[in-house]
C-alpha positions as CSV (number, residue, x, y, z in Angstrom):
1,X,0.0,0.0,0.0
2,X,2.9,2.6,0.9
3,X,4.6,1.7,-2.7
4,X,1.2,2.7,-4.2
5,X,0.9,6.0,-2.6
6,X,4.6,6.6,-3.3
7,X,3.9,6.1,-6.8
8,X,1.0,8.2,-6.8
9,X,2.4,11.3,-5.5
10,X,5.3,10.9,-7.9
11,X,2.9,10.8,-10.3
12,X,1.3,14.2,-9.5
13,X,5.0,15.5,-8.7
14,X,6.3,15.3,-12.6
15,X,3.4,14.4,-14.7
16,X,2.8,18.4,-15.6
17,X,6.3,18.7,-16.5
18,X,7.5,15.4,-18.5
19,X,6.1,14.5,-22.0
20,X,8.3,11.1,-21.6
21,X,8.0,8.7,-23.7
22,X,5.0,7.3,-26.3
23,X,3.4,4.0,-25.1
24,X,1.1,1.7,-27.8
25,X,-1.2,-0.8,-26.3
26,X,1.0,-3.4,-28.0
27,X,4.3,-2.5,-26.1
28,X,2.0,-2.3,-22.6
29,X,0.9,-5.8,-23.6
30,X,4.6,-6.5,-23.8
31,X,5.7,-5.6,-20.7
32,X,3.2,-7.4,-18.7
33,X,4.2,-10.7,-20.2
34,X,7.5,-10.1,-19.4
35,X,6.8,-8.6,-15.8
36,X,3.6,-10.1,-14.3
37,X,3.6,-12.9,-11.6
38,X,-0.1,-14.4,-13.6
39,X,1.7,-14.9,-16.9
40,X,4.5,-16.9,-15.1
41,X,2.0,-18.6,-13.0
42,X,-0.3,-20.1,-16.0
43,X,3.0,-21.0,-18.0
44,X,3.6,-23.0,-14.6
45,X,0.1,-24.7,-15.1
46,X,0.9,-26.1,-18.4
47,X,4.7,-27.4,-17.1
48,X,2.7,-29.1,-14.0
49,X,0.3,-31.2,-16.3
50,X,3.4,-31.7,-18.6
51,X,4.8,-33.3,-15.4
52,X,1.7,-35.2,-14.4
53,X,1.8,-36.6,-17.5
54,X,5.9,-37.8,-17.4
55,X,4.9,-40.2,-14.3
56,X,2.7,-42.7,-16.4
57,X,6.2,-43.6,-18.0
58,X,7.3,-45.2,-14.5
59,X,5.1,-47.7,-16.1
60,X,7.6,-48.5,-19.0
61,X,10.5,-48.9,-16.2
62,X,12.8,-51.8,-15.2
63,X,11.3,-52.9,-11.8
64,X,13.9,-54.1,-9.3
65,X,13.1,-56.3,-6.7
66,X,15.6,-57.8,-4.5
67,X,14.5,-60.3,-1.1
68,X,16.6,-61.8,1.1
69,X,14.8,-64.4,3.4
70,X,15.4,-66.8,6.1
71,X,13.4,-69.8,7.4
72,X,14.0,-72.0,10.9
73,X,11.7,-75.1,11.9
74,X,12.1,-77.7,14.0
75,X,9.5,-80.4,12.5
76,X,7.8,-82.9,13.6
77,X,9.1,-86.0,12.0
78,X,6.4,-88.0,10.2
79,X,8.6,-90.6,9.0
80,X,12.2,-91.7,9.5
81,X,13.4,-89.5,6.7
82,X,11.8,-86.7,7.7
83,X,14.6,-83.9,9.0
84,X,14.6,-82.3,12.8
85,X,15.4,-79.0,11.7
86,X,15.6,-77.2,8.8
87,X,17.2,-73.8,8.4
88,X,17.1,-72.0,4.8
89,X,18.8,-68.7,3.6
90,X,17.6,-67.9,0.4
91,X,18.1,-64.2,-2.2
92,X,16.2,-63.7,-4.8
93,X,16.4,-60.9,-7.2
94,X,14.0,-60.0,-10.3
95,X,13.9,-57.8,-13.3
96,X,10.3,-56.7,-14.3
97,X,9.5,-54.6,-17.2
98,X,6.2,-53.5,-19.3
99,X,6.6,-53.3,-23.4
100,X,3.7,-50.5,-24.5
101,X,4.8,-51.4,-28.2
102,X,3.5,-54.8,-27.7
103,X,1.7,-54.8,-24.4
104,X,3.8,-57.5,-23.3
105,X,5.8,-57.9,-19.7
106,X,9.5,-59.7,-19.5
107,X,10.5,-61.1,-16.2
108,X,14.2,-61.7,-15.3
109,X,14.6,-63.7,-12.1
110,X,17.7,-65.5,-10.7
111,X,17.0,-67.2,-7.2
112,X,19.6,-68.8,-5.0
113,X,19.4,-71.4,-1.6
114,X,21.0,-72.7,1.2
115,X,19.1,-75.5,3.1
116,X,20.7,-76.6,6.2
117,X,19.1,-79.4,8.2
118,X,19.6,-82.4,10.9
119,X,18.8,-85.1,9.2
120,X,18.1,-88.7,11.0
121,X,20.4,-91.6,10.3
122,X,18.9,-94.8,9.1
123,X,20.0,-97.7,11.5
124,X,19.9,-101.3,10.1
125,X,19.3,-104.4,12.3
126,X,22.3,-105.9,13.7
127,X,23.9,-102.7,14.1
128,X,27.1,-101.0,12.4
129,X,27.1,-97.7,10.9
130,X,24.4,-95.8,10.2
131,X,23.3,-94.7,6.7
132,X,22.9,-91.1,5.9
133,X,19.5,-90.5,4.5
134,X,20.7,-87.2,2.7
135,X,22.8,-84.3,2.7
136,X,22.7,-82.2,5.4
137,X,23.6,-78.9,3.0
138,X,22.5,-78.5,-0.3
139,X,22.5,-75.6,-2.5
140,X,20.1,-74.7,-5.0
141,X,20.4,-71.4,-7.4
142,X,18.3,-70.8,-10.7
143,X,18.1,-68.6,-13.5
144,X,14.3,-68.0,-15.2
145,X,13.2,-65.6,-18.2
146,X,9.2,-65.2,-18.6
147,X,7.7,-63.3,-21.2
148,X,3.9,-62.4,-21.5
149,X,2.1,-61.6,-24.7
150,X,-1.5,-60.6,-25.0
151,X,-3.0,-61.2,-27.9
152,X,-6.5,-60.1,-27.5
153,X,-6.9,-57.8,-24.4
154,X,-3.9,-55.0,-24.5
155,X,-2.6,-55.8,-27.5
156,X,-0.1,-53.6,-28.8
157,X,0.4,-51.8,-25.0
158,X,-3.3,-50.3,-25.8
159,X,-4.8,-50.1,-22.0
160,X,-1.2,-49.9,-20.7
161,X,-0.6,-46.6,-22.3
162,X,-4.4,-45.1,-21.9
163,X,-3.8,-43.2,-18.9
164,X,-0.8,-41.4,-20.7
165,X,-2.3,-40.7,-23.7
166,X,-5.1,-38.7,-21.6
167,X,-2.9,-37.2,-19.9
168,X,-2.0,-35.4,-23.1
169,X,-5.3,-34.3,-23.8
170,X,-5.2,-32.6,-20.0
171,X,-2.2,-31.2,-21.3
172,X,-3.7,-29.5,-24.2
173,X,-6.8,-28.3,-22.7
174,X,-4.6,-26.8,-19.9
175,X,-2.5,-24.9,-22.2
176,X,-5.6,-23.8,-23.7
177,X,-6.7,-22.2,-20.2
178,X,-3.4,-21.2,-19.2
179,X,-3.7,-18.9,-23.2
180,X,-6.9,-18.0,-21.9
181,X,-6.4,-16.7,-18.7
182,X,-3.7,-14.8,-19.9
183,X,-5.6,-13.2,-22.6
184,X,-8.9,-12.3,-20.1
185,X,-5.9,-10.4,-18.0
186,X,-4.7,-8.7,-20.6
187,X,-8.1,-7.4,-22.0
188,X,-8.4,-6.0,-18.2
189,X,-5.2,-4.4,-19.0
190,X,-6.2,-3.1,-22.2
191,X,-9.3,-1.7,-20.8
192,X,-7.4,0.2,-18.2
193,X,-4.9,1.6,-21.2
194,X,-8.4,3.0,-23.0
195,X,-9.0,4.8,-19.6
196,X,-5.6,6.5,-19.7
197,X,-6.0,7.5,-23.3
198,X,-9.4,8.7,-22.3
199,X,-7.9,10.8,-19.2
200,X,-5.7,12.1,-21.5
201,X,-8.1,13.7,-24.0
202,X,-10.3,14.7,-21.3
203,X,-7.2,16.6,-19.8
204,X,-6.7,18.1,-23.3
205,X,-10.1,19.4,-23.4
206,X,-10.2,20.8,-20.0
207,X,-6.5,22.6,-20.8
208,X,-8.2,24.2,-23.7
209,X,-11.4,24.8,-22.0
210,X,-8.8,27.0,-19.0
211,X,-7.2,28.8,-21.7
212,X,-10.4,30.1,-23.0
213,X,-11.7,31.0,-19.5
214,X,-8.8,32.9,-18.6
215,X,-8.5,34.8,-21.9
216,X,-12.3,35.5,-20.9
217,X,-10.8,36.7,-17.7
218,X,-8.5,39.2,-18.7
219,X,-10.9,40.4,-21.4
220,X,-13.6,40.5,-19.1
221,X,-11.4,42.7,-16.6
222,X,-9.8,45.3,-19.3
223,X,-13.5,45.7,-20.1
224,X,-14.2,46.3,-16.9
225,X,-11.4,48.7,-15.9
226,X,-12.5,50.5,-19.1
227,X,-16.3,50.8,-17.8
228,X,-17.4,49.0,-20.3
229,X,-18.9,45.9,-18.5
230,X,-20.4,45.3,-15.3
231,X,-18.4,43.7,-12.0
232,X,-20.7,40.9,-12.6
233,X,-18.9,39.6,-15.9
234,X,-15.6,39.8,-14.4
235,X,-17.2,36.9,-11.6
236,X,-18.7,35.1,-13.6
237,X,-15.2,34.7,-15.7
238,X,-13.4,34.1,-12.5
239,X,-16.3,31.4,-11.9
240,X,-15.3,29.9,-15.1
241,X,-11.5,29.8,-14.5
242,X,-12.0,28.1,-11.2
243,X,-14.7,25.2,-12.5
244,X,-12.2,24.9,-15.3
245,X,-9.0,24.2,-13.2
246,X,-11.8,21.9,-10.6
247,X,-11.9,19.6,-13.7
248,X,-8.3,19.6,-14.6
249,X,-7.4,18.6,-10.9
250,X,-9.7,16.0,-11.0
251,X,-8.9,14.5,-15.0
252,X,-5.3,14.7,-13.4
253,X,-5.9,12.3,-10.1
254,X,-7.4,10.4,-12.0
255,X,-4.3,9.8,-14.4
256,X,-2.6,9.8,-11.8
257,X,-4.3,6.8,-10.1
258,X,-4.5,4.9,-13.7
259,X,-0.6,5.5,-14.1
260,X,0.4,4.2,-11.0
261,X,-1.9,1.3,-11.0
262,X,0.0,0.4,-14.7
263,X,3.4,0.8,-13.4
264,X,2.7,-1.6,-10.4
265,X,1.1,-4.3,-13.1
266,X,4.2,-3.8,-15.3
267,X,6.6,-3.4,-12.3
268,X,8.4,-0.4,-14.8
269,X,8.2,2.8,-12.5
270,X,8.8,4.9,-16.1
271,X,5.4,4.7,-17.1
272,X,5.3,7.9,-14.8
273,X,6.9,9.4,-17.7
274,X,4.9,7.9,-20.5
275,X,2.0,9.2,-22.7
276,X,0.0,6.5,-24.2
277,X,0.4,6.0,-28.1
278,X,-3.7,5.6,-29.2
279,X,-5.6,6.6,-32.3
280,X,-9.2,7.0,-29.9
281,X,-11.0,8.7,-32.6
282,X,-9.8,6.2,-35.2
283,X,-12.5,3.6,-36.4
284,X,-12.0,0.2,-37.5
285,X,-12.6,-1.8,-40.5
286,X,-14.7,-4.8,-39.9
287,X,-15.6,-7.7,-41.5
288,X,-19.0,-9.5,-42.1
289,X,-20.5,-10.9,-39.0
290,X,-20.7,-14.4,-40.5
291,X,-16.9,-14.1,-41.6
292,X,-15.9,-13.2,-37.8
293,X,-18.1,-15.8,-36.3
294,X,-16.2,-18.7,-38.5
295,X,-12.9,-17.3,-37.8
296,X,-14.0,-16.7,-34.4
297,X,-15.4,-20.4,-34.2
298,X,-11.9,-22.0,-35.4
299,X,-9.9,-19.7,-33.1
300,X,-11.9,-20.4,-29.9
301,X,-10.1,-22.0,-27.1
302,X,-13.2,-22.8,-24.9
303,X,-14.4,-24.8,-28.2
304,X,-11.4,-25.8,-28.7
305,X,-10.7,-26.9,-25.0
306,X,-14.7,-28.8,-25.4
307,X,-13.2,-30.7,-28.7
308,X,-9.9,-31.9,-26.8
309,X,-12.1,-33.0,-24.3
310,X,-14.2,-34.8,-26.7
311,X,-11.4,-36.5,-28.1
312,X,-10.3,-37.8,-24.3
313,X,-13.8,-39.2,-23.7
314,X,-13.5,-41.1,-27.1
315,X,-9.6,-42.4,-26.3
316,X,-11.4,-43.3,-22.9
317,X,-13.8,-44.9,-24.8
318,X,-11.8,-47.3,-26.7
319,X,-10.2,-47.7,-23.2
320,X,-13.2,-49.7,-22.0
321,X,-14.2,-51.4,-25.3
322,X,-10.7,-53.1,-25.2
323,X,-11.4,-54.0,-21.7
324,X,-14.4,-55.3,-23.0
325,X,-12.9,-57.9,-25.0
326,X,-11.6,-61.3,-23.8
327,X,-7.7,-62.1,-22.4
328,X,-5.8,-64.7,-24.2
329,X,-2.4,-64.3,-23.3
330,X,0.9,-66.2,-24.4
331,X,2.9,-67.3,-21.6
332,X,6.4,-68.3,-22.6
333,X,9.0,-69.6,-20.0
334,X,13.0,-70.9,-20.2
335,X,14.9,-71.7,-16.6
336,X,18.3,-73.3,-16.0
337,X,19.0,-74.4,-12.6
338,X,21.6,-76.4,-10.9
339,X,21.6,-78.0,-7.0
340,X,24.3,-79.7,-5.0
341,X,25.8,-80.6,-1.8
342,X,29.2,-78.3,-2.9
343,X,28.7,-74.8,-3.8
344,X,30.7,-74.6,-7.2
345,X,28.9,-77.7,-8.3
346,X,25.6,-75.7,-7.6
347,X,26.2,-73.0,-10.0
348,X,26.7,-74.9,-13.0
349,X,23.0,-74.4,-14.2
350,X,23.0,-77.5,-15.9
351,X,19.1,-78.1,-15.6
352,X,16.6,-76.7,-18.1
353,X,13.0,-76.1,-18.0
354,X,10.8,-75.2,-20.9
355,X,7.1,-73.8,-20.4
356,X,4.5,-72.8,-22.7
357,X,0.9,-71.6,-22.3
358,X,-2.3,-69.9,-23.5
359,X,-4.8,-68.2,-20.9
360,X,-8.4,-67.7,-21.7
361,X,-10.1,-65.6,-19.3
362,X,-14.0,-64.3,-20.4
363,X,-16.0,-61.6,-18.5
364,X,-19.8,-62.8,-19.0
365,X,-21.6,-59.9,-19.3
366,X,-19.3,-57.0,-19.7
367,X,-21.8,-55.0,-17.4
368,X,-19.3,-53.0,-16.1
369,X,-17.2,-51.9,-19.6
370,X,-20.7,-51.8,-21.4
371,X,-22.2,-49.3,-18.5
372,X,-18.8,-47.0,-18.9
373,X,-19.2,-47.1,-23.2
374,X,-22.7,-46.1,-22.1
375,X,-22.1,-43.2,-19.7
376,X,-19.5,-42.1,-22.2
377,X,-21.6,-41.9,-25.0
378,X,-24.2,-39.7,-23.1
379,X,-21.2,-37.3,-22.0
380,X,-19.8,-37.0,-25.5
381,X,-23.5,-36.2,-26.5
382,X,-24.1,-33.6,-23.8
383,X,-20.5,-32.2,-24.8
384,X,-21.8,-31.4,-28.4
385,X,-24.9,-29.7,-27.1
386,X,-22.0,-27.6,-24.9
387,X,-19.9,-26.8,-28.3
388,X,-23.6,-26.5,-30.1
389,X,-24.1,-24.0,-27.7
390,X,-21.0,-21.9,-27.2
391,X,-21.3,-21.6,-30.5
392,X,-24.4,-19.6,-30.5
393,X,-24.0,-17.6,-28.0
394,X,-20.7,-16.7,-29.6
395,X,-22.5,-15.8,-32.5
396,X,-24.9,-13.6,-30.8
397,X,-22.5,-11.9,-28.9
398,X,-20.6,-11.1,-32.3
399,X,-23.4,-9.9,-34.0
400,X,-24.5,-7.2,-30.9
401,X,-21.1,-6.3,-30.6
402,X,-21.1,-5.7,-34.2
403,X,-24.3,-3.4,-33.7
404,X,-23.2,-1.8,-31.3
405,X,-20.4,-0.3,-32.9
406,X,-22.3,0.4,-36.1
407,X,-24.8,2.6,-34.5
408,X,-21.4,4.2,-32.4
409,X,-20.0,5.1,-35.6
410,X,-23.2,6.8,-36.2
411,X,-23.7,8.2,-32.7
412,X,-19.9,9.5,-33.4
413,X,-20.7,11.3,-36.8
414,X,-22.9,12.9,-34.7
415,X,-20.6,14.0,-32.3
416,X,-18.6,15.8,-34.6
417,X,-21.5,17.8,-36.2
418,X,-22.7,18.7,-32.2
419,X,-19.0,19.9,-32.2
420,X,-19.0,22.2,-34.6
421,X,-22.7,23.5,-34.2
422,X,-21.2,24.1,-30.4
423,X,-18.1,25.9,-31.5
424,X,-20.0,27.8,-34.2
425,X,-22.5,29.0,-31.8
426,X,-19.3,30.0,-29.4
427,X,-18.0,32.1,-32.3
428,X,-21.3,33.7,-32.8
429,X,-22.0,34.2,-28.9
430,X,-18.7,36.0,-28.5
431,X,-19.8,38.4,-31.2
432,X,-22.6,39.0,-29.9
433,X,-21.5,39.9,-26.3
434,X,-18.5,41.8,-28.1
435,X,-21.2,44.1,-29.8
436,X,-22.8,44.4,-26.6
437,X,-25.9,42.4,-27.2
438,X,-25.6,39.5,-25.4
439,X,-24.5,38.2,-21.8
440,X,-21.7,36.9,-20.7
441,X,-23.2,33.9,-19.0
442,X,-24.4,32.9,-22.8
443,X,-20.6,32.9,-24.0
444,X,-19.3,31.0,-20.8
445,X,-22.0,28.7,-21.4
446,X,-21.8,28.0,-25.5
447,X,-18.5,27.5,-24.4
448,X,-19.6,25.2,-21.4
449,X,-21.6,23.1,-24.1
450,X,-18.6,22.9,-26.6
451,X,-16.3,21.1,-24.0
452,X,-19.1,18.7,-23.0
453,X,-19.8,17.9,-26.4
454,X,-16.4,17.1,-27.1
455,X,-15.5,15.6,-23.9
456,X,-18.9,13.1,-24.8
457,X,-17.2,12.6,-28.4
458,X,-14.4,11.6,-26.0
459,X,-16.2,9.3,-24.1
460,X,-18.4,7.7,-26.6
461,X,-15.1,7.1,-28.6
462,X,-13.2,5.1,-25.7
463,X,-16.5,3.2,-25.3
464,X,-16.3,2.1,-29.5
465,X,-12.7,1.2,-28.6
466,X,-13.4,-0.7,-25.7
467,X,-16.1,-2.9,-27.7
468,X,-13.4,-3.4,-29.9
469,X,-11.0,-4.8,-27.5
470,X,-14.1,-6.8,-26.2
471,X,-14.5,-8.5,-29.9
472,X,-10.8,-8.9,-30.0
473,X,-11.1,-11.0,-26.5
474,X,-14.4,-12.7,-27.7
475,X,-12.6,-13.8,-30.6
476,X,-9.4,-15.1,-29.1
477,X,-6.9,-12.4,-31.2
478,X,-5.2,-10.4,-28.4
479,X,-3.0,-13.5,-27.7
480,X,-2.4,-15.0,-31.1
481,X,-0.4,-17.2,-30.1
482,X,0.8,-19.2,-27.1
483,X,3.2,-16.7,-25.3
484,X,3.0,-14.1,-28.0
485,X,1.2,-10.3,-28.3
C-alpha cells in the first residue's frame, strides 16, 4: 500500500512537466508478459500437467526387486526320513518390465538357496554304521526368463498406455486455459490503457477549455477597468476559470491513479513518464458478422478446449471397449537351474526347463465396460450440445457487438456535427456579447456546451474502442499465439 501511494504522489509530482515517452497498447501488452507474476503462474500450469503426464512412463521402467529371506523349523518327524530342523537362507532378485509397443511384460529372475538341516540316520538291524539318508547342506540357485504376450486384451500396449495418452489431452486443454487466462488479464489491461488514453483527451479538453476561460478573464477585466462591463462579468469569468481548473485537478488524479496502477502491473516505474500511443477517434474496419463468427469459431479455445475434451472421452472410450474384449495371453517360459551338496557344483545351471501356455479368461456380461461405453456416449453427446451452444452464444455476442459499434459510428458522426454547431454558436456568442448584445453567462456557457460535447465525443469514442477490445477477447486475437502479443 505505501509503494502505491509513493507512486501516486510521484505521479502528481512530474506528470505536468514530463512529456516522456510514447506508449502503444501493443508495447504495454509487452511488458506485462514479461513482468507479471499471472503470466508466469499459468506457463507453470501447463509445465505441471506436462509433469503429471511424465509419471505414467514409470510404467515402462525396469522394476527391481531384490529379497533376502530366512526360514527356521524344528518339524515334527512324520517318517524316518523326515529332517529335525531345517534352516534356509535364500536371495532372490527379479527384473520386471512392461513393453507398450506390444503390451507384453518380461521377467528376469535368478533365485539362489542354502538348506541346512539335521537329518536322522537310518540304522539297520544288527547294528554298524548308520546310513545317511541325505545331505545335510545342499544348495540350490536358478536362472528363469518369462515373457507375456496378449494377444487379445492389451494388444499392442493399448490399456497400458491409456492413462498417458489422456494425460496429453489434459495437457492441451490446460494450455488452452493457461492462453486463456492470460488473454482475459490482458483485455483487463487493455481496458485500463483505454482509460488513460481517455484521461488524456479529457485533460486536453479541460486545458483548452482553461485557456479560454482565462483569456475570458482578462478580457472581461480590461472591459471592466474600461467601464465597459459590469463587475458581474468579471465573476462570472473568475467562476469559469475556477470550475475549469476543478476539472483539470480532477482529470489529473485520476491519471494519476491509472498511471500508477499500470506501473505496479508492469513493475516499470517509467510509465510515470509515459504518454499513451492511441488513435481513440480512429475507427476500424470490420468484417462480415458471419466471416468473424467462422474465424471466431476456429480460433476459440473454450471450443477448442470442449473438442480436446471430446477427443479424451473417445480415447477413454476405446479404453473400455478393449477391456471389454476377452484375455488370451501367451505365456512363454526358459529356466536353468543347478543344486548340489558343494557350492561350485551348484552354479553350473545344468538343468533346463521349458514352459509354454495360452490363458483364456472371459468376463460374461461385460456389465461394467458396457455401462462406462454407455455413460460415455451420453457425456460425449451432452459435450456437443455444450460446443452447439458456445457456438451460438458466440455468435450472438458477435453480431450485438457488431451493432453496437455500427450505431457508435453513427452516434460519433454525430458527435462531430454537435462539435461544430457548439463551437459555431461560441464564435457567434462572443460576437454577440463583443457588440454588446448579449450576456456573458451565454458565452461561458456555449463554451460550457462545446467542451461537453467534445468531452462526450471523447467518451463515446473510448466506449467504441473498448467494444473493440471486447470483440478482440471474444474472438481469441489479443494472444495470437501461445506466449506471443
Amino acid at each position: 500500500m505505501r509503494s502505491y501511494v509513493l507512486t501516486i504522489c510521484m505521479v502528481l509530482l512530474i506528470s505536468n512537466s514530463t512529456m516522456g515517452q510514447n506508449l502503444s497498447m501493443e508495447d504495454l501488452f509487452a511488458m506485462v508478459a514479461k513482468t507479471h507474476p499471472l503470466i508466469k503462474q499459468q506457463k507453470l500450469n501447463t509445465a505441471i500437467m506436462e509433469e503429471n503426464r511424465r509419471r505414467f512412463l514409470s510404467d515402462k521402467d525396469w522394476l527391481l526387486t531384490v529379497g533376502p529371506s530366512f526360514f527356521h523349523s524344528d518339524l515334527i518327524a512324520t517318517s524316518s526320513f523326515s529332517p529335525e530342523r531345517l534352516d534356509e537362507l535364500g536371495l532372490m532378485a527379479r527384473l520386471d518390465r512392461k513393453f507398450w509397443a506390444t503390451g507384453g511384460q518380461l521377467s528376469l529372475k535368478f533365485a539362489s538357496t542354502m538348506t541346512d538341516q539335521d537329518l536322522p540316520m537310518l540304522i539297520f538291524p544288527g547294528g554298524g554304521s548308520g546310513l545317511n539318508t541325505g545331505p545335510e547342506r545342499y544348495y540350490e540357485h536358478a536362472l528363469s526368463v518369462n515373457y507375456s504376450q496378449p494377444l487379445l486384451r492389451n494388444y499392442r500396449g493399448k490399456l497400458d498406455k491409456l492413462e498417458y495418452i489422456l494425460a496429453d489431452y489434459t495437457v492441451d486443454a490446460t494450455e488452452l486455459q493457461a492462453v486463456e487466462n492470460k488473454e482475459k488479464f490482458l483485455f483487463d489491461i487493455g481496458t485500463k490503457y483505454l482509460d488513460w488514453v481517455l484521461y488524456e483527451k479529457q485533460l486536453t479538453i479541460a486545458e483548452e477549455r482553461l485557456v479560454l476561460a482565462e483569456r475570458q478573464l482578462e478580457q472581461s477585466s480590461d472591459k471592466y477597468e474600461a467601464n465597459l462591463i459590469d463587475k458581474v462579468d468579471v465573476l462570472r469569468s473568475e467562476d469559469a476559470v475556477r470550475k475549469a481548473r476543478q476539472n483539470m485537478v480532477l482529470i489529473k488524479s485520476r491519471i494519476a491513479a491509472q498511471k500508477a496502477e499500470l506501473a505496479i502491473l508492469t513493475r516499470n516505474n517509467n510509465m510515470i513518464e509515459m504518454k499513451p500511443d492511441y488513435d481513440l477517434y480512429g475507427l476500424k474496419d470490420l468484417e462480415n458478422a458471419e466471416t468473424i463468427y467462422n474465424e471466431a469459431v476456429k480460433r476459440s479455445r473454450i471450443i477448442n478446449a470442449m473438442k480436446v475434451s471430446q477427443n479424451q472421452l473417445e480415447k477413454s472410450r476405446d479404453g473400455y471397449k478393449e477391456t471389454g474384449k476377452p484375455m488370451l495371453d501367451l505365456n512363454l517360459g526358459l529356466g536353468l537351474k543347478g543344486g548340489d551338496e558343494r557350492f561350485g557344483e551348484s552354479i553350473s545351471l545344468d538343468k533346463p526347463d521349458l514352459m509354454a501356455s495360452l490363458m483364456f479368461i472371459k468376463p460374461l456380461g461385460n456389465t461394467a465396460s458396457k455401462s462406462n461405453i454407455a455413460r460415455l456416449d451420453l457425456q460425449l453427446e451432452q459435450l456437443q450440445y455444450e460446443i452447439e451452444k458456445t457456438a451460438l452464444d458466440l455468435e450472438s455476442a458477435i453480431i450485438s457487438l457488431l451493432i453496437q459499434l455500427t450505431e457508435l459510428e453513427k452516434v460519433l458522426e454525430l458527435n462531430r456535427s454537435e462539435i461544430e454547431s457548439a463551437r459555431e454558436r461560441t464564435v457567434e456568442e462572443i460576437e454577440l456579447y463583443n457588440q454588446g448584445r448579449s450576456d456573458l453567462s451565454f458565452v461561458i456557457q456555449s463554451q460550457d456546451n462545446e467542451q461537453n460535447a467534445r468531452l462526450l465525443y471523447a467518451e463515446n469514442a473510448a466506449t467504441y474502442h473498448k467494444i473493440v477490445l471486447t470483440c478482440l477477447e471474444l474472438t481469441d486475437q489479443i494472444l495470437q499465439t501461445d506466449g506471443g502479443i
